[in-house]
N, C-alpha and C positions, 0 to 999 in steps of 0.2 A: 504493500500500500504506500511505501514510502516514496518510491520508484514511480508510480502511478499518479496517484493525487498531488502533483506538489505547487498545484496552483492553491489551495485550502487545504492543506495539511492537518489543519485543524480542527476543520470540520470530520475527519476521518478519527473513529475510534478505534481500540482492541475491537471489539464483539463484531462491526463492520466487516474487517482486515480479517476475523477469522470465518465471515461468513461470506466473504469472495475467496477466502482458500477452498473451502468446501465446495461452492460454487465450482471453479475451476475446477476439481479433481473431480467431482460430479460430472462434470463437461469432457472431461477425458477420458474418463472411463468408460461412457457412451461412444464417445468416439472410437477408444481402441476395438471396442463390441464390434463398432460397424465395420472396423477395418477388417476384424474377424471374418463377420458373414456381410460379407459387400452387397448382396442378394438378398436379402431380407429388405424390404420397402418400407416396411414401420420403421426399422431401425435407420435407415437411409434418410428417411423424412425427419424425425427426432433430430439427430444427427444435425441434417442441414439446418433443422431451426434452432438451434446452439451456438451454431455460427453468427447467423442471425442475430440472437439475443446478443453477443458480445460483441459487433460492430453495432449494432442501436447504444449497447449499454455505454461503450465506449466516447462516440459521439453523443451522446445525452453530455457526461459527463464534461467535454472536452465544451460543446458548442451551447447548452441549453443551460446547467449548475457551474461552469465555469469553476470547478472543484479537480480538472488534470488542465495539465498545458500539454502542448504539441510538441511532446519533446519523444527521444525515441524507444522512453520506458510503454509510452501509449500509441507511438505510430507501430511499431511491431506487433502488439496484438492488431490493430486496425489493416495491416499487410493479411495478415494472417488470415483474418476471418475474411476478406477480400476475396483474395485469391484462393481461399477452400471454397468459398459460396459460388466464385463463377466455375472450378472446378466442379464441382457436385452437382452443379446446375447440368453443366456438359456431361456429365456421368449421369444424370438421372435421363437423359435420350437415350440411352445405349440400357440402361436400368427396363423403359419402357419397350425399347425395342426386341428386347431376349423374352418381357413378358408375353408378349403379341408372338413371338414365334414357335412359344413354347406351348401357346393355346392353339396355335393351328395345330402343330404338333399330335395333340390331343384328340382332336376333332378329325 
């Protein structure tokens, strides 16, 4: 948190600091699941809205509470979740695609 918030420092507590570690390890552990089973759709969708939630969370915090600056403890998660979202985005076509072919399959 220290690394993060250091436009309002102050406004950041322990209990916060220890509920965005949770948070994050919460968030990677889902994630490693998906890395697991890449084929699972639930978990792919969850997954990509995690992303999601920490480029929002981030930019809230950067553009809207004015509580991080732009510095590269917060532009590197903001890379991050970036660049997994249009990834995943691009993987969920080909996600789509093996599902459509695996129903004709079927049929």
């Amino acid at each position: 948190s220290e690394k993060l918030y250091t436009a309002s420092p102050g406004l950041v507590n322990g209990l916060q600091a220890r509920t965005f570690g949770v948070w994050t390890l919460l968030s990677s552990v889902i994630r490693c699941l998906c890395a697991i089973d890449i084929r699972n759709r639930t978990l792919y969708h969850i997954t990509l809205f995690t992303f999601f939630l920490a480029l929002v969370h981030f930019l809230s915090e950067v553009f809207i509470y004015h509580t991080a600056a732009l510095t590269i403890g917060v532009m590197a998660p903001l890379m991050v979740a970036s660049f997994s979202i249009l990834g995943m985005l691009i993987g969920l076509q080909y996600l789509e695609v093996e599902a459509l072919s695996q129903n004709k399959k079927k049929n």
